[in-house]
C-alpha angles and dihedrals in degrees: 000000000000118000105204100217107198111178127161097253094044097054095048095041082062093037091054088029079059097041096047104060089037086059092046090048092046097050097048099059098046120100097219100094089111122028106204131234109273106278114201118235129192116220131244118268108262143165086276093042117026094183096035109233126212114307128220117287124275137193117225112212127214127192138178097299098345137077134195119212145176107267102224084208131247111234099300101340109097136158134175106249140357113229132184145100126313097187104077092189129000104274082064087075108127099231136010092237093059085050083046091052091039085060099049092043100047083046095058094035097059088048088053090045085057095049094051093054096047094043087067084062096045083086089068110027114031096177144042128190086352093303129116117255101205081053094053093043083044089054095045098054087050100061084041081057085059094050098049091047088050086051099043092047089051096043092075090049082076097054088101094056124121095253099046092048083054087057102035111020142259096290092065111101129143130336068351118104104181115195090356128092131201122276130216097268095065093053081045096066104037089052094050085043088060087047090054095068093040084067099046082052091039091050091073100049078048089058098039079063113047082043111058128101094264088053086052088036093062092036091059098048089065100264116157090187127041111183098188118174 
């Protein structure tokens, strides 16, 4: 029979465990990791202006393997911005060192995925072939935490490639962005990087916890469901 065992730090080290690879997924496939220097559009002819004069500023974005740019509008169907990917297959990738960065990441993604599936589990079974569940996911999210700082070292290297210069200047190189600052996604990452190793951390208190005499006490006396503080 299977004892659901809830304790607080069980529950937030899933919660977080949950949080955290839905923010690194997030992150990676925005397109918001540069936010280009301000490009000047012109706007559409129209009854107000019948040859259509220049339009207010916009920044293209440019991510991993997407881009965001200005639609320039096609007869009355506009929208703010086209985004999607540049990069039709992997070797499109603008610079070595983003396909580089799109291998550690998905790397350390898909680990953090996993443990965020198992950890839902981790309520009803705690071991596995005699090992702990929440020290083998610990341990997991802290070799994804390794992956995501290897690709987020590697991700400014690429700075100086053609595609970023077209997006930031000539005077972006490496570790370098020119006219370009940082977008949401790449704080993103390296939040939820930081969060990954407060699980790892997290997953043995979780243990410490599921696994104390009051937790085998209940357990003995027949309970299904243990709610600790």
């Amino acid at each position: 029979m299977c004892h659901v065992i809830v304790t607080c730090r069980s529950m937030l080290w899933t919660l977080l465990s949950i949080v955290v690879a839905f923010a690194e997924l997030i992150a990676f496939m925005s397109a918001d990791w540069l936010i280009g220097k301000a490009k000047a559009t012109r706007s559409p002819a129209g009854p107000d202006n019948q040859t259509g004069g220049p339009g207010e500023p916009y920044h293209p974005t440019l991510g991993i393997y997407a881009r965001c740019i200005r639609n320039p509008g096609v007869q009355h169907f506009q929208r703010e911005t086209l985004c999607g990917p540049y990069a039709e297959n992997f070797g499109e990738i603008a610079s070595g060192f983003w396909q580089a960065t799109a291998i550690f990441l998905a790397l350390g993604i898909f680990i953090l995925c996993t443990v965020a599936l198992v950890s839902v589990f981790t309520m009803c079974v705690q071991s596995i072939m005699k090992k702990s569940i929440f020290n083998v996911c610990g341990l997991l999210q802290g070799i994804a935490g390794l992956f995501l700082i290897l690709g987020l070292v590697l991700y400014p290297a690429g700075w100086g490639c053609q595609k970023a210069v077209s997006y930031c200047g000539h005077y972006a190189s490496a570790y370098k962005p020119g006219d370009c600052s940082l977008g949401w996604a790449f704080y993103t990452a390296i939040g939820g990087t930081v969060l990954t190793f407060i699980c790892a951390v997290f997953s043995a208190q979780a243990e410490i916890a599921t696994s104390s005499d009051k937790v085998q006490e209940e357990i003995e006396e027949g309970k299904n469901l243990i709610c600790l503080l």
